[in-house]
C-alpha positions as CSV (number, residue, x, y, z in Angstrom):
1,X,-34.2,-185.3,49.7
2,X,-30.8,-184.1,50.9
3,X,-28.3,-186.6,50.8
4,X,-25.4,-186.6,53.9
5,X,-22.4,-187.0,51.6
6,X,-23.6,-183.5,50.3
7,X,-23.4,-181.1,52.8
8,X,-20.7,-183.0,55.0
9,X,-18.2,-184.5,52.4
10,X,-15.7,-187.1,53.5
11,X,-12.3,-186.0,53.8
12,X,-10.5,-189.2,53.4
13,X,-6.4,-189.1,54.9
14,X,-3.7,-189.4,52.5
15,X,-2.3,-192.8,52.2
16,X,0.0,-193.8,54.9
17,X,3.3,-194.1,53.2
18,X,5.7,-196.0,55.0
19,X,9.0,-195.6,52.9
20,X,8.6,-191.8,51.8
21,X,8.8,-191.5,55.5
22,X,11.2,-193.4,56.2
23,X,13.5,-191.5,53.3
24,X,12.4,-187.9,54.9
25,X,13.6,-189.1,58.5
26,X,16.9,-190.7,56.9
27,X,17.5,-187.3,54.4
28,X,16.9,-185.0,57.9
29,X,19.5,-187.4,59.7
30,X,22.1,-187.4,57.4
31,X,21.6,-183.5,56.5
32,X,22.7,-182.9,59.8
33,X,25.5,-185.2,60.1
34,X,26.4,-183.7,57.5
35,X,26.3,-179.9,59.2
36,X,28.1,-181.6,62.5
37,X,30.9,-183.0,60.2
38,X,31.4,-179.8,58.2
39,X,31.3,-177.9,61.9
40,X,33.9,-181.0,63.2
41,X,36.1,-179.7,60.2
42,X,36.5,-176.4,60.7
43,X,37.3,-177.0,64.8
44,X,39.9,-179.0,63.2
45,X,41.3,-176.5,60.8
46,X,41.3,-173.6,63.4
47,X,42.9,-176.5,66.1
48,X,45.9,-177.0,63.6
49,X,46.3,-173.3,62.8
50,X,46.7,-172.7,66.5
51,X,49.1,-175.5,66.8
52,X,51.4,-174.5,63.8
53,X,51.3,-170.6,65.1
54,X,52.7,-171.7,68.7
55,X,55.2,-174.5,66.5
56,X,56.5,-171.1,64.7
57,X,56.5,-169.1,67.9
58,X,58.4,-172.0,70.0
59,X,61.1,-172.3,67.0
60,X,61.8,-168.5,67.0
61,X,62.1,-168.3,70.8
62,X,64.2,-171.3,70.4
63,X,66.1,-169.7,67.4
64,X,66.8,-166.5,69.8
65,X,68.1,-168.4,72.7
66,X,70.8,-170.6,70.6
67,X,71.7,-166.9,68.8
68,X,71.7,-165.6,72.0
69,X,74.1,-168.4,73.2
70,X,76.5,-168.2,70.8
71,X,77.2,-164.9,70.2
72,X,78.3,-165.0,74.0
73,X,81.0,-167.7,73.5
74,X,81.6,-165.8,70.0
75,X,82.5,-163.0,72.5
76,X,84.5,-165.0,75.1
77,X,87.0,-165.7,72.5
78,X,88.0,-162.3,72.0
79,X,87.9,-161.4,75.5
């Protein structure tokens, strides 16, 4: 006699595992807080390089101008 269980085997689910879920949810989650921090980082990086170029640029404009003013009065005195 055939038997069932021989020619349609039961394909029983793996176990429901609540915690090694849990962990691959939490491990996805803080792999990509950790990408958005690292991107956050860099924004801030570029941020301050942009900020100390237009410091440097302010103080030599500002540099120029005071040259500028007191080579005139240097002048007036031997006018």
């Amino acid at each position: 006699m055939i038997q069932l269980h021989k020619w349609y085997p039961f394909v029983h689910p793996t176990p429901y595992d609540v915690k090694s879920i849990a962990f691959e949810k939490r491990l996805e989650r803080l792999q990509f807080e950790y990408e958005q921090a690292i991107k956050a980082e860099k924004v801030r990086q570029a941020v301050e390089e942009y900020d100390l170029e237009l410091y440097n640029k302010r103080a030599y404009q500002t540099t120029i101008e005071l040259e500028i003013f007191s080579n005139k009065r240097h002048f007036d005195k031997y006018v």
